[in-house]
C-alpha positions in Angstrom: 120.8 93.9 108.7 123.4 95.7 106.4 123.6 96.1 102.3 127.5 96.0 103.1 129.8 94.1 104.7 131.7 95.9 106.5 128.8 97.8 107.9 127.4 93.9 109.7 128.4 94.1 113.5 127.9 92.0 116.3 126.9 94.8 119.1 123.6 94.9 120.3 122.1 98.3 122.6 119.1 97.2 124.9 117.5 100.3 127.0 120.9 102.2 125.6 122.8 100.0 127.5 125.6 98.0 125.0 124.9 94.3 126.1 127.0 92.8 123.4 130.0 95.0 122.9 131.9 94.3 119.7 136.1 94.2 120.3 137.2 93.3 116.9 136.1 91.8 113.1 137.4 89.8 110.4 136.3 89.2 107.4 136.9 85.5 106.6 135.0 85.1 103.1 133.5 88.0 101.0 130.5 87.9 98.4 127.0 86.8 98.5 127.9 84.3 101.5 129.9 85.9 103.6 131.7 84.3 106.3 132.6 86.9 109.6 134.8 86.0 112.6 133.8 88.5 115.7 135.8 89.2 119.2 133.2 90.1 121.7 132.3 90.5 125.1 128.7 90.0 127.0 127.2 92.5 129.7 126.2 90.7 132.6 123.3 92.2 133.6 123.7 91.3 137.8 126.8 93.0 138.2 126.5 95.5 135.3 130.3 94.3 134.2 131.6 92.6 130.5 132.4 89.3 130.8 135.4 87.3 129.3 135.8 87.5 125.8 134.4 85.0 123.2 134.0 84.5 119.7 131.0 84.4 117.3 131.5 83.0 113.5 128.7 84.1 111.4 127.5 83.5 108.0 125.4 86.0 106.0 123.9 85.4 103.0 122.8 88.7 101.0 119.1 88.1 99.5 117.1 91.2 98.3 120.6 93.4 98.3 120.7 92.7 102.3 123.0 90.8 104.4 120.9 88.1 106.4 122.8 85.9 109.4 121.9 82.5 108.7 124.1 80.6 111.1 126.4 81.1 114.0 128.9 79.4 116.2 130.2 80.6 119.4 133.2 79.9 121.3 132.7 80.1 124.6 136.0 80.2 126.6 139.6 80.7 126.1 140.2 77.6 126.9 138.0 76.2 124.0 139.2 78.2 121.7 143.2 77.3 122.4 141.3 73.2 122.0 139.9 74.1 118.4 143.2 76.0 117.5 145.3 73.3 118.6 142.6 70.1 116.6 143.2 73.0 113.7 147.1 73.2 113.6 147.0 69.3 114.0 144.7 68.7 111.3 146.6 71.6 108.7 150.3 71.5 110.2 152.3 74.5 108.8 152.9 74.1 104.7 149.7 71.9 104.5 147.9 74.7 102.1 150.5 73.4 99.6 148.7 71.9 96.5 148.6 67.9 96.6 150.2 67.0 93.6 148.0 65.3 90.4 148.1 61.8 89.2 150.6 61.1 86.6 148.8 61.2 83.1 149.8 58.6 80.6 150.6 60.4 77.5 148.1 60.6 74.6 149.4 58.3 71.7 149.5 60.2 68.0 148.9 56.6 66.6 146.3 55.7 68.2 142.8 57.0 68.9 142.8 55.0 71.9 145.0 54.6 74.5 147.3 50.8 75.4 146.2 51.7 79.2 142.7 52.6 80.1 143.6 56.1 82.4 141.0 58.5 83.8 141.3 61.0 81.9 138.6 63.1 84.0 139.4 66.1 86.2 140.3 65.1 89.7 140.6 67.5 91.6 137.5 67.1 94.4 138.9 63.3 94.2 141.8 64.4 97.0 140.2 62.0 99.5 139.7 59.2 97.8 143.4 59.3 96.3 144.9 59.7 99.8 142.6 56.8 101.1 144.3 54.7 98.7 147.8 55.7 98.8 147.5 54.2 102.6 146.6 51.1 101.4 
């Protein structure tokens, strides 16, 4: 594997022959997990051409100052790919990455060591599904 990131590639040479030919890269997610998004295409060995393009997502974890791949997922086809970008766009429609606002706080009382109201005064912010379940009640 690589010590860097941007050193990690997809192509693979068998008898000097590139049977996995890397077209492009991004880097999704940097640091000891990485997360990598790769355009490739496949050499089919019958007719000695590339194939259609596809994608691989790979994650790399770096143990002993080396990048190891510990998963991938490929996508196949074009038309799976539009099918996952389209589920994607439906699932975060455009201004979605906007921050959900916060629970209203009731307001500590200088009187009182303890509140009128009994509020949750804990941090909430990996409670986002269960306060959107609720608001749809």
């Amino acid at each position: 594997m690589s010590e860097n990131i941007d050193d990690l590639t997809i192509s693979f040479y068998q008898d000097d022959r590139n049977v996995l030919k890397e077209l492009n890269k991004i880097v999704l997610t940097r640091g000891n997990w990485t997360t990598i998004m790769f355009l490739f295409q496949e050499l089919n060995k019958k007719t000695n051409e590339y194939e259609a393009p596809k994608v691989s997502i790979r994650r790399y974890q770096k143990r002993g100052g080396i990048y190891k791949q510990q998963s991938k997922f490929n996508i196949s086809s074009a038309k799976q790919a539009r099918e996952i970008s389209e589920i994607l766009l439906n699932w975060f429609p455009e201004g979605s990455d906007e921050p959900k606002p916060r629970k209203p706080r009731a307001p500590k009382s200088a009187t009182s060591a303890k509140p009128a109201i009994e509020v949750d005064q804990s941090d909430d912010q990996g409670d986002d599904d269960e306060v959107t379940q609720q608001s749809d009640i």
